[in-house]
N, C-alpha and C positions, 0 to 999 in steps of 0.2 A: 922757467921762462919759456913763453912761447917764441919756436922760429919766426924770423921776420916772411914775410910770402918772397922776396926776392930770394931769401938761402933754400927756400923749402918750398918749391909751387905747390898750392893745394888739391892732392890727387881728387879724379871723378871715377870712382870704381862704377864697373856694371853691377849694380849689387840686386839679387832676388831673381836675377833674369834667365836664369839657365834653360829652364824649359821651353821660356819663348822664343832663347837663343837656337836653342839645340833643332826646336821644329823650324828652323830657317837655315838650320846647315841640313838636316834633312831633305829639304827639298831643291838645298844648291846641288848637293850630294847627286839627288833624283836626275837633275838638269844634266848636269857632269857626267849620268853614268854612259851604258852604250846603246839603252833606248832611251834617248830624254824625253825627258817628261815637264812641260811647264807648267802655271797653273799663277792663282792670284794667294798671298795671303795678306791678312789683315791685321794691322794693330789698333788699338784704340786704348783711348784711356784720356783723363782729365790735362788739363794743359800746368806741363813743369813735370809728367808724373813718368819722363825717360821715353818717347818713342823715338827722338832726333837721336839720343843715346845709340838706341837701339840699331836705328839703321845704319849708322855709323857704323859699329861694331861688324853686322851685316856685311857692311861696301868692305872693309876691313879683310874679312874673312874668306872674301867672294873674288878681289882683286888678280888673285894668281891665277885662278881658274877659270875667270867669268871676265866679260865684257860689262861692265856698269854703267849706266845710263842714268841719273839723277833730276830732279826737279821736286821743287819746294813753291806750295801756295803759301802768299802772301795777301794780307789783309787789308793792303794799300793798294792789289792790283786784281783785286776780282774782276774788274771792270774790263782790264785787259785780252781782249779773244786771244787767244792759242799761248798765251804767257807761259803757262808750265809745259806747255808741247813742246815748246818752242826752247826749252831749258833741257829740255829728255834730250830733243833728236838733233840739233844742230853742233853740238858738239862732233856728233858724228858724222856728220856729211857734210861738214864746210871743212874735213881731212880729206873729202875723198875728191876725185879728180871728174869733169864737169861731164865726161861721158858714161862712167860706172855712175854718177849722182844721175842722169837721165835713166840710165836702164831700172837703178833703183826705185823711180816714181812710175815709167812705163810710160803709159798713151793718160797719164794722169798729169803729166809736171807743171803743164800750162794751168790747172786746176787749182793743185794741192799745193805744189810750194810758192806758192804767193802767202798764203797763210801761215808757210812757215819763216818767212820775210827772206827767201832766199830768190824772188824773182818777184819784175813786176806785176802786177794784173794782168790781163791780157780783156777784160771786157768787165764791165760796168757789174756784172750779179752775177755769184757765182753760188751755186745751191749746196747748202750747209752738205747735205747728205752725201753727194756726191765729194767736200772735201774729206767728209769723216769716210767713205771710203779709199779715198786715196791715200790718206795715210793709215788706216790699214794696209794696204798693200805695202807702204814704204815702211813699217816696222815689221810684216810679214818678211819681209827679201831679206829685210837687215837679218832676224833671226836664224833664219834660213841659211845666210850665207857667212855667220860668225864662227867660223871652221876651228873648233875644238876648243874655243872658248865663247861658252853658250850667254846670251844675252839675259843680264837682271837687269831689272829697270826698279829704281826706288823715289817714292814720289812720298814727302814730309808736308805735311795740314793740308790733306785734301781736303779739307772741310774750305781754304783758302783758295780751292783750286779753281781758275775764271768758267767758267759755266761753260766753253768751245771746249777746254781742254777734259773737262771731267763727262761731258754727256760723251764726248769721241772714246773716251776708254770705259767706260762704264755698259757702253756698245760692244767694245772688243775686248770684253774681258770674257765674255761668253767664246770665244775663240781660244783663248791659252793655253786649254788643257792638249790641243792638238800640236802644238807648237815646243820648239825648243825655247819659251820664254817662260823667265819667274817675274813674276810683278809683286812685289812688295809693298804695301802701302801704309801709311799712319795716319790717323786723322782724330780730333776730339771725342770722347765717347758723346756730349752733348751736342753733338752737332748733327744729331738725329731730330731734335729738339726747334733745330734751325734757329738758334738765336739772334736775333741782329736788333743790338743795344747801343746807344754811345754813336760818338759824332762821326766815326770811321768809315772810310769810305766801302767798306765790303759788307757794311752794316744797312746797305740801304735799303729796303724791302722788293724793291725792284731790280739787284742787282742779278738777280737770275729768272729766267722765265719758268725754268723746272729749278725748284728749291735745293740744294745742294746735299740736304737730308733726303729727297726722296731718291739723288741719282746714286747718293753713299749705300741706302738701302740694297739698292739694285744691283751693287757692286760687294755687300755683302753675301745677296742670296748667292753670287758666282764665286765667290770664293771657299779653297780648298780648307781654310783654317780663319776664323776671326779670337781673336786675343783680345782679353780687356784688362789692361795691364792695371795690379791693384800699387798700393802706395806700399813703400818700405814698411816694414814690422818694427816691433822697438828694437828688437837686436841687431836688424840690417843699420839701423839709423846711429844705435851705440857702436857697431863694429867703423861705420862711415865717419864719426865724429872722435874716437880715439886714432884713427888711421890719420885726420887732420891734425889732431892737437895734443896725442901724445896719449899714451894708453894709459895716464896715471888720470887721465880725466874724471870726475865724481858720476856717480851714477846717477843721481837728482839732476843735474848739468843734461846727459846725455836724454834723460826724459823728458825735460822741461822741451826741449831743444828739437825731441821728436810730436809732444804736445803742441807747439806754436808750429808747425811746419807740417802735423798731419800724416808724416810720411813720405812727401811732396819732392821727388828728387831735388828737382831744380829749387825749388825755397830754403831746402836742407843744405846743400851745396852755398847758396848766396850766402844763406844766415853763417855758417860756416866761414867764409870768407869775411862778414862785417867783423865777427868775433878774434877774428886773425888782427882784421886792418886796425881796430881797438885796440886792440892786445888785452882783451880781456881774458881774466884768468879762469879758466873749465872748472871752476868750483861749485858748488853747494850756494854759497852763498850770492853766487855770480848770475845764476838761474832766473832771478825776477828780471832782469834787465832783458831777457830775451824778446818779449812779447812784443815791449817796443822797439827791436830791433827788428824782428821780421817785418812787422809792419810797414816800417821804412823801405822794405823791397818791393814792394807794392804798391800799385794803386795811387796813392795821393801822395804814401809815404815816401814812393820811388820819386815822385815830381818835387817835393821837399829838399829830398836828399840831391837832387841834380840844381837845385836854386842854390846847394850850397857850393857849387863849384865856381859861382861865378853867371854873370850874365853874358857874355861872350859866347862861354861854353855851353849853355843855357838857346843860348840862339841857334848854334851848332848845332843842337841834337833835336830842336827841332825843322830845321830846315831838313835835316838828316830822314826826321820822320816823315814829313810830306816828301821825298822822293821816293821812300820806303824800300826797295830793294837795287844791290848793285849804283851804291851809293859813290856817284864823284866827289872825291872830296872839291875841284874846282866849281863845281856845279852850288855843293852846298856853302859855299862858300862865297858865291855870288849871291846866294839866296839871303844866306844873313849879314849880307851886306861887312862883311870883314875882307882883309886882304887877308894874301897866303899865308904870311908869318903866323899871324893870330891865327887862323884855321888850322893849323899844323899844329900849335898850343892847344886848340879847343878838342884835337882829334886825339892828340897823345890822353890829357887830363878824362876826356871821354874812357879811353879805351883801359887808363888806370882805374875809373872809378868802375868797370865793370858793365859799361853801357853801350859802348862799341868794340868792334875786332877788327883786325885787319886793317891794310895802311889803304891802298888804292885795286879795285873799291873798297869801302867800309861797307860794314854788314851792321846791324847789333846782335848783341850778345845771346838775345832771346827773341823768340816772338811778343811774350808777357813783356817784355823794354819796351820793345818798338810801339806796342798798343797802350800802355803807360804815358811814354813821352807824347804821342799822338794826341791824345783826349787830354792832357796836359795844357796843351795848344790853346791858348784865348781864341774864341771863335775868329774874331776878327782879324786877328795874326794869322791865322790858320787859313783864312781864305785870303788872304793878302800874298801868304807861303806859296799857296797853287797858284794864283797869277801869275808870281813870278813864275812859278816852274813851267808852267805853260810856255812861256813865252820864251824862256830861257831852252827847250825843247825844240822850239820853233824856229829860236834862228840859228840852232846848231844843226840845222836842215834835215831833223829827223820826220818829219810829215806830220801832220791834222792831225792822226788819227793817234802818235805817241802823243800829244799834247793833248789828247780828249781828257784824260782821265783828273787832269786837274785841273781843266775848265768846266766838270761836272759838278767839282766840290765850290766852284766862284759863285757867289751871291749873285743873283742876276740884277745889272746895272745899264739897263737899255742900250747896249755898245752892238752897234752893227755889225764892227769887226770881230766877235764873239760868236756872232750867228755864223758869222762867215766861215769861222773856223771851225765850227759844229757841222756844220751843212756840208763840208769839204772831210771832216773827219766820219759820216757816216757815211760817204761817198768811197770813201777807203772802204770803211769794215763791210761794207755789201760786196765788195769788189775780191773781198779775200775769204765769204760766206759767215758772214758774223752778224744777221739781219737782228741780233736783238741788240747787240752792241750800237749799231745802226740808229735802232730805233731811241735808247738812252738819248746820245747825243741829239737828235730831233726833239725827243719831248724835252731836254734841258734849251735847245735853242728857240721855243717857245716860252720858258718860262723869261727870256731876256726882256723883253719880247723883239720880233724881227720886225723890223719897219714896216709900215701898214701897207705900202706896195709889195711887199714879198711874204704877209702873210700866210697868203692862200697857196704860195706856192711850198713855204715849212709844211703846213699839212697836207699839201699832195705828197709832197714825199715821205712825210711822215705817212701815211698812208701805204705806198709803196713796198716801203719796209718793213711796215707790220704782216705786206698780203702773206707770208710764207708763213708764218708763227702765230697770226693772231686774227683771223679774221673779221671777226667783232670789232675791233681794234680800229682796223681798214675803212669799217663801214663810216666806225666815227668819224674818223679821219676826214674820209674823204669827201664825206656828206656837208662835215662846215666847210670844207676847202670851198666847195662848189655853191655854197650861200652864201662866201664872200666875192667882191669883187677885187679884183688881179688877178686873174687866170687866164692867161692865153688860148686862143680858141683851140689851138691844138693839142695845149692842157687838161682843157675841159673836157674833151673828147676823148683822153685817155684817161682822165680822172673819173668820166663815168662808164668807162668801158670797164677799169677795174673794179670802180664798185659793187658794175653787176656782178665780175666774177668773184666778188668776193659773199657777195650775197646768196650766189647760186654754192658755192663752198658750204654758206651755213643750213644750204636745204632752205632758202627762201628765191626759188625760182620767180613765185610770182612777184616778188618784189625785182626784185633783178630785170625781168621784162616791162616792167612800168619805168624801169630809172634811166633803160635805155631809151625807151619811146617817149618819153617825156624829154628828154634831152634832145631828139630828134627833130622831133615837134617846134624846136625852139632856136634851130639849125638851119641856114641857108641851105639851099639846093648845095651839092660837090662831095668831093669823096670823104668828109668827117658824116656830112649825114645818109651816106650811102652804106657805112661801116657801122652807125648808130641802125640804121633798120638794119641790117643783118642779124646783128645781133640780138636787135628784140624778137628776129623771127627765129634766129635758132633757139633763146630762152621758152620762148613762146611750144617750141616744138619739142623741148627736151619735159615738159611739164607734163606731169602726169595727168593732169584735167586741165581743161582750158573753158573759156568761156563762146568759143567761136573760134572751132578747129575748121571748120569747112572755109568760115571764110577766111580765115588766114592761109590755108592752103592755096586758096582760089589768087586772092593776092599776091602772095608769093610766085603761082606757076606763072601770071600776068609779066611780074617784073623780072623772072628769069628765063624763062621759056624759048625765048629769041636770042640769047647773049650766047657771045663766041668764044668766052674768055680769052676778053684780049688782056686786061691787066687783075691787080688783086683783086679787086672790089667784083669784079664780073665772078670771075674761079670764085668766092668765097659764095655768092648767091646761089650760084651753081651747085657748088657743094651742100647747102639747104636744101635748096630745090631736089635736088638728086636723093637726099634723106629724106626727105616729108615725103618723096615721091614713091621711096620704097616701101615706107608703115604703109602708104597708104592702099600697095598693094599693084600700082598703076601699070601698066603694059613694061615688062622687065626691060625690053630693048630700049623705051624710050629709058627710063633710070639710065642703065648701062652708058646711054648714050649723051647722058647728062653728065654722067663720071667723065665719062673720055673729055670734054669740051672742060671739064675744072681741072683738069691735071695738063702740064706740058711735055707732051711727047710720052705718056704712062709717068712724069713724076709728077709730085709736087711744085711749082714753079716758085721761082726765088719771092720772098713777101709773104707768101701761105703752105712755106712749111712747116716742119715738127716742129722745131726750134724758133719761130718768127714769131714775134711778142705780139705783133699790131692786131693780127686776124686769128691769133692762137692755136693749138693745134687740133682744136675741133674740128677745124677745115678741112683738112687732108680726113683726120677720124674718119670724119662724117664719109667722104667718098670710099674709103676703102673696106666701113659700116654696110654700105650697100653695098659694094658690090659682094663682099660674102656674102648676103641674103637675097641676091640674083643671079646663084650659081657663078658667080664669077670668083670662090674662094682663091685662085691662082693669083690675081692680081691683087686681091686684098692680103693675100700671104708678102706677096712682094712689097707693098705699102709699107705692112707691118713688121717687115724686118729692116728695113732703111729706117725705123721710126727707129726701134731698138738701137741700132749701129747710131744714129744720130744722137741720142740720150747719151747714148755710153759712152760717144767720143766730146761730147759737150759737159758730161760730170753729170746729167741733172737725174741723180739715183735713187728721188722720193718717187712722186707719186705720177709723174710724168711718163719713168720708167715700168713701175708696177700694170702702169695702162698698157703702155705698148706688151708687154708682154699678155698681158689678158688678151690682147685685139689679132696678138698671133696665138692665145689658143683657139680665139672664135672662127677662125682662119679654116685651123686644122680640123676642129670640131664640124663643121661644114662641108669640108672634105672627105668628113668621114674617117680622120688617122684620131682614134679616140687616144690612142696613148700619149702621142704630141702632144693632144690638145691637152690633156690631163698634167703634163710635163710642164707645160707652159702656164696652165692656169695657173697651177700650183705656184708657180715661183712669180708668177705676178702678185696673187694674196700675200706671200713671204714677205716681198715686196712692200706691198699696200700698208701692212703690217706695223713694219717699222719709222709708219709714218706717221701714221694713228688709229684712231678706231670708226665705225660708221661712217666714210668717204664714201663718196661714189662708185670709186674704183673696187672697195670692197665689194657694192653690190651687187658690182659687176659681174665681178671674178667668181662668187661666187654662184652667181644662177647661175652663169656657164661652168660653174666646177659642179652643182647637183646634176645639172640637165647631162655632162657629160657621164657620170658613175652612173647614172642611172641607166644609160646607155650602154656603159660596161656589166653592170645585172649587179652590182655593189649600191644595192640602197641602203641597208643598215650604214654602211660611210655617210652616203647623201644626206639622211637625215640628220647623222651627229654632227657632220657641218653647218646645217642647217641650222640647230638648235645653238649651237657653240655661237654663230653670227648671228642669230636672233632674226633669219630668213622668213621673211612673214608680214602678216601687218600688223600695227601699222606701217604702210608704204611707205618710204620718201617721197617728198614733191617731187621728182626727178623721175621720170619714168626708170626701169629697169633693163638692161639688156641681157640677152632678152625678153620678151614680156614676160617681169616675175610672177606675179600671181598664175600665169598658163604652167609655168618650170613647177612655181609649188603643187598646182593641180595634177601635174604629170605626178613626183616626186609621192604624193596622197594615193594616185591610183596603183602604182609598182608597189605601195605600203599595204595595198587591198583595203583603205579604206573608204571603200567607193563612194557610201553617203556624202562624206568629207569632199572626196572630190569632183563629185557634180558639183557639188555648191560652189565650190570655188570656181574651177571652168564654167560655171554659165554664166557667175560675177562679172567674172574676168572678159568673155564674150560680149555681156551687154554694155560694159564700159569700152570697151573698143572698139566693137560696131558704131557705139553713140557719135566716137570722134572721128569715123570713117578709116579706121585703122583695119585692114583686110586682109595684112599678109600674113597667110599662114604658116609660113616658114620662120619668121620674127614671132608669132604667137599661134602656137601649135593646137591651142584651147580648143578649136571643134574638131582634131583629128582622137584629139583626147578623151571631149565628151562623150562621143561612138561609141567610144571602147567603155567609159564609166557607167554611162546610159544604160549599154547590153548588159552588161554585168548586172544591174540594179534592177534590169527587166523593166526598160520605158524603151522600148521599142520606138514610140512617137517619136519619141526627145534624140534620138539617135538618129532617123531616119530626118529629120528637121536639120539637125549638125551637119549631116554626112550630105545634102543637097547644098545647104549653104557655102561648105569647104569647096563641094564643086565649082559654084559657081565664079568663088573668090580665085579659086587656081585657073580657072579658063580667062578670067581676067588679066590675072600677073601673065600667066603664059609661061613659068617657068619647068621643068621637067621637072624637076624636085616635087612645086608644088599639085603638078598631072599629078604623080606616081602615088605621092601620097593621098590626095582625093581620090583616085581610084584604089585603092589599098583600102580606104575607111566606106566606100561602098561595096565594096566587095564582100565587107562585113553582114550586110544585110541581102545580099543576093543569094538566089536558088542556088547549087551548086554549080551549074554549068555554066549561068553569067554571071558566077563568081571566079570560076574559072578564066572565061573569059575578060574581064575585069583585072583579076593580077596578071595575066599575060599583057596588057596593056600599059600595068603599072612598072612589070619587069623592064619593059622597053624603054618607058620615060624614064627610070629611074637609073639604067645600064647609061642611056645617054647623058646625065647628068653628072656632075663631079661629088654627089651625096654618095660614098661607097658602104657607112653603116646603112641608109635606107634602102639603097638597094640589095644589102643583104639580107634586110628583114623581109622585104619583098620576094624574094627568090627565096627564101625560106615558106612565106605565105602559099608561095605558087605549088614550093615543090609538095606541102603536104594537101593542098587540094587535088593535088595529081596523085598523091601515094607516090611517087617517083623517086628512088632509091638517089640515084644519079643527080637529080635535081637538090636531092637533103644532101648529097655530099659536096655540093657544088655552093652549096647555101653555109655549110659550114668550113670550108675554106674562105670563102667571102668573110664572113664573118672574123675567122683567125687572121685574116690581114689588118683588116679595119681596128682588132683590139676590144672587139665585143664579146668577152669570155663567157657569160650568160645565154648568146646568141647561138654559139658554137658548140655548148651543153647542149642544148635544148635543140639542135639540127643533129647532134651526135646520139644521142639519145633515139630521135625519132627514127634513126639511120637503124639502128640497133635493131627495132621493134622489125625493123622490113625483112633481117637478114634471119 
């Protein structure tokens, strides 16, 4: 006779798992010892096939020694931003006390823990990047400060994990190995495959913007060990089956039993359990009956076997599934409309047939339950289910945004207050950095549809939320926003202010300056259309050809030339004016004196700075752009570090930050401190990096990262950077800072491929001549061709370069750009009024804040003199500035004298 399962519970050995075990005590071991060592490892394997087993066992074994940290993706809450974050870290920091909880986030808390629902917003958008590092830093300290019992963190179907939580560790999984932390993880082995099948809500094709296989991938390549856990053998599955039902079991019985089940822990175990609840007897004979008994644990059979408990119970376990995890039983109990008695009947009879656990909340038994009874669900029940739970969400005054996820799954039935509650729910998740979560609830509160006077205003916002993630997206968006009517004129004016910026994003500048000036054009006189021409003149100025650069300059100086900056609109034309003023070469004092009149008191003034959305932060750029390129890098260093300190005290740690720091190596670079500059660019790219690929900011960073190593005498580097970002043409529309094709030209001649780099610098010369572009400090191209020229033996072509640079630098007026026009004629002079020549250049170049030009200068001089004293005064210059090539090459010639 078989025991009844009340005298005998049906044991769940870990069976087959030693290896996979042992390499997770190994690396608790490693954590534990007295240099920790943390690190990610991986399970994987088909679903039922033991990884929940596994980690269990894991948190088990890790308990005495180790600090545990848990969180489980769910296939009813992908939709949910920072849901499994939010299961890891709150556990542990709603114990700690509200002053050690602040030290723990730092100068981040007003950022990050809104996300982790531990405080509210504090402002309407907050940038995903800047929360994914804020909580890095709050799981770094945690680590950090778990004093003798080191932190494992285990996280069960990441494959379920909400897209906030899986791209923030899939980031910082590259960090672990430096850390006292083990991350653990389990996830499907087909969820590389990215399936999404069946009516489930984590099934949706759109439920993630990076597919949750390519972040799994990502989190593979960083991990110390990946595991592909295989199914039991037949002898694990006979030793599992005699262990339940008595060792006299038949051997035919114990195969049939590992045949219908594959080896499949969890099928093994249920089928095990029906054959119990049956009392069917482990024989030979008993073996055909299996097939359709596993069946019934599954799939259709599971939804079978739950109609047979009853319709009550039946309603239960699905209410149970549309809440999906951390189940009320009052909650689901309202939802299928029963009172308590019966719920407390439907949850017992549940939790005997194997299909729920636990009293308050209820869980189910399995993930394969939960998504059985779900797809179970008649459709129309099933969105009838999410109503209610919506609603039921709503007036238990949990907010919009916990009520989003099952107003996503409601049929859309033209209800206003639907939209309402969509439009208020993605108003949260931008507020907490969840912009694509954001954008779900917008495109579902169009599909309602929103009443025809609030159309146009769903898709500005819809628009808004895609600008961070989608730019294409944006342009959609925001283009029918602006072809319907409802939009407020102060709408429209920010709905095409973004779409230029979201066009100039996609490297469609010229479009971007048509959408402003067409919008303009169609604008009374006052400050919406004083803000629309701005901006088409900065699009206009940032483009690498134009159609009418003369007269857009000419207009421009017209309408800013006289302005005092008294409010934003004045400071922001200003701050054009002062940029167009410096390409174009114009007397440096008058620039200079353009900057000073857009800034308040040397700052930014409140409305146009870093962080002010209306005039962006192009505004302040633009001025602090110039004045590095009018010897004024001091004040443009100062700009560029309140940019930085402002980013990093506001979170916003994409591509906002990556710039600021580029704009402070152009700074130092300018200055002449090449190793700053080289410090700074670097960690701008790093930056830009992990933002995406071919941005602006990339461009950026990197001509000022070739143009600076080149200056360090490291062009082998210059070039593999070069080649690595695909430095070259074709151009972006976006011109480059600064001018890339003069940096590649340079970059070609330090390579001695001189043919190469004529061609380029004389390109690059007649395209910027064309547009009246003449600073030869922003575009170095005739100090360059001189030198390519001579080398090639065109003497003409050199002597043509080396006259024009003159004339351009007596125009700017600036010492930099004297020093170096007399430096590149000096090239072509007899010895004595070449002499003469660098003595003039030394002077303009000593008075200027360029300390690499003036070291090559005083280098130039001291060898036209033979002057010992001079080479060694050249190669000290040179060792301040950080030009290791320069300091060779003076030490060297210092050599030959002695």
């Amino acid at each position: 006779m078989l025991p009844s399962p009340a005298e005998d519970p049906l044991p769940v050995p870990l069976l087959e798992r030693e290896p996979e075990l042992a390499a997770a005590i190994r690396a608790v071991d490693a954590l534990c010892g007295p240099a920790p060592s943390g690190g990610l490892i991986i399970y994987r394997g088909e679903a039922g096939i033991g990884k929940t087993a596994l980690l269990t066992e894991i948190r088990r074994r890790s308990a005495g020694r180790c600090t545990v940290l848990s969180g489980t993706g769910a296939e009813t809450m992908t939709s949910v931003p920072f849901h499994v974050v939010r299961q890891l870290l709150l556990p542990a920091l709603l114990s700690e006390p509200e002053d050690r909880l602040r030290r723990l986030f730092g100068d981040r808390f007003e950022l990050t823990a809104p996300a982790l629902a531990l405080a509210p917003p504090t402002g309407p958008l907050a940038d995903p990047q800047g929360v994914r590092d804020g909580l890095d830093r709050v799981v770094t300290r945690l680590a950090e400060q778990q004093h003798g019992k080191p932190l494992v963190v285990l996280v069960d179907d990441a494959h379920w994990a909400d897209a906030e939580s899986l791209t923030w560790l899939a980031a910082f999984a590259g960090r672990l190995p430096a850390l006292p932390l083990l991350v653990v993880l389990a996830h499907r082995s087909d969820a590389y495959a990215d399936p999404r099948t069946g009516p489930g809500p984590g099934n949706r094709p759109d439920a993630r913007t990076e597919p949750a296989a390519t972040l799994l991938r990502r989190l593979g390549d960083q991990a110390r060990l990946t595991v592909t856990l295989s199914a039991l053998t037949e002898e694990a599955t006979t030793d599992l089956v005699r262990s339940a039902l008595g060792h006299r079991t038949d051997a035919p019985f114990c195969r049939e039993l590992w045949t219908v089940t594959g080896g499949n822990p969890y099928e093994t175990v249920e089928l095990l359990a029906q054959v119990r609840d049956r009392r069917i007897e482990p024989v030979a004979d008993s073996a055909g009956r299996l097939r359709d008994l596993g069946a019934s644990s599954r799939g259709d059979g599971l939804a079978d076997r739950l109609e047979q408990l009853g319709s009550d119970a039946t309603r239960f376990a699905w209410a149970a599934a549309v809440l999906g995890t951390d189940i009320s039983p009052r909650v689901a109990a309202r939802l299928a409309g029963m009172g308590r008695d019966t719920a407390d009947d439907c949850a017992h009879r549940l939790r005997e047939a194997r299909v729920l656990t636990g009293t308050d909340p209820l869980e189910f038994t399995h993930p394969l339950v939960a998504t059985a009874v779900y797809r179970a669900i008649p459709p129309a029940v099933r969105t009838a289910l999410h109503g209610a739970a919506a609603w039921a969400v709503t007036d238990a005054g949990l907010g919009a945004a916990a009520a989003s996820r099952h107003l996503l799954e409601v049929h859309p039935d033209d209800d206003p207050e639907v939209v309402a509650q969509l439009r208020d729910a993605a108003r949260e998740h931008l507020a907490v950095g969840a912009p694509d979560a954001a954008r779900r609830c917008l495109e579902r509160a169009l599909q309602e549809p929103p009443p025809p006077e609030a159309y146009a205003e769903v898709l500005y916002e819809l628009g808004c939320a895609a600008l961070l993630t989608s730019p294409d997206a944006t342009v959609r968006h925001l283009r029918s926003a602006l072809d319907l009517p409802g939009l407020a004129s102060a709408l429209r004016t920010d709905a095409t202010c973004r779409l230029a910026q979201a066009l100039a994003h996609s490297n469609q500048l010229r479009q971007a300056s048509v959408a402003v000036a067409t919008e303009a054009a169609r604008t009374p006189p006052g400050p919406a259309r004083t803000r629309l021409q701005a901006a088409h003149f900065m699009y206009e100025s940032f483009r690498a050809a134009e159609d009418d650069p003369e007269g857009r300059s000419r207009r421009l100086a017209d309408l800013a030339d006289h302005l005092k900056g008294t409010d934003s609109a004045e400071r922001a034309l200003l701050s054009l004016r002062a940029f167009d003023a410096m390409l174009r070469g114009e007397d440096a004092a008058h620039v200079v004196d353009l900057c000073d009149r857009a800034l308040l008191d040397g700052r930014p003034a409140r409305g146009v700075g870093w962080t002010d959305t209306e005039w962006g932060f192009e505004t302040p750029a633009m001025v602090g752009i110039a004045y590095a390129f009018t010897d004024r890098p001091d004040r443009a260093r100062d700009l560029f570090e309140e940019a930085v300190r402002a980013y990093e005290i506001s979170g916003w740690s994409g591509a906002h930050l990556a710039f600021a720091h580029t704009l402070l190596g152009l700074a130092h670079r300018r200055a002449g401190d090449l190793r700053q500059a080289e410090t700074f660019l670097r960690e701008g790219l790093r930056l830009a990096d992990r933002v995406g690929t071919g941005l602006a900011v990339h461009w950026d960073a990197v001509c000022l990262l070739i143009d600076t190593l080149v200056a360090r005498g490291r062009t082998a580097e210059a070039r593999e950077l070069a080649d690595r970002y695909a430095f070259g043409p074709p151009w972006p529309s976006a011109m480059v800072m600064p001018d890339g094709p003069s940096v590649l030209g340079r970059l070609l001649l330090a390579e001695d491929r001189v043919r190469e780099a004529v061609n380029e610098l004389e390109a690059a010369g007649a395209a910027l001549e064309a547009r009246g572009r003449r600073n030869g400090t922003w575009a170095p191209w005739a100090y360059d061709l001189v030198r390519a020229s001579l080398a090639a033996g065109d003497t003409d072509r050199a002597t043509r370069a080396a006259a024009l640079a003159r004339a351009h630098a007596e125009r700017f007026g600036t010492d930099t750009a004297l020093g170096e026009a007399l430096r590149c004629q000096a090239l072509l002079a007899a010895p004595d009024e070449a002499r003469t020549l660098l003595s003039r250049a030394v002077r303009h170049l000593e008075a200027s804040p360029s300390r690499y030009e003036h070291a090559q200068a005083v280098y130039d001089h001291a060898r036209a003199l033979a002057c010992p004293a001079e080479l060694s005064r050249a190669a000290a210059l040179a060792t301040t500035c950080g030009a290791d090539a320069l300091t060779a090459q003076a030490e060297e010639a210092l050599a030959h004298h002695r």
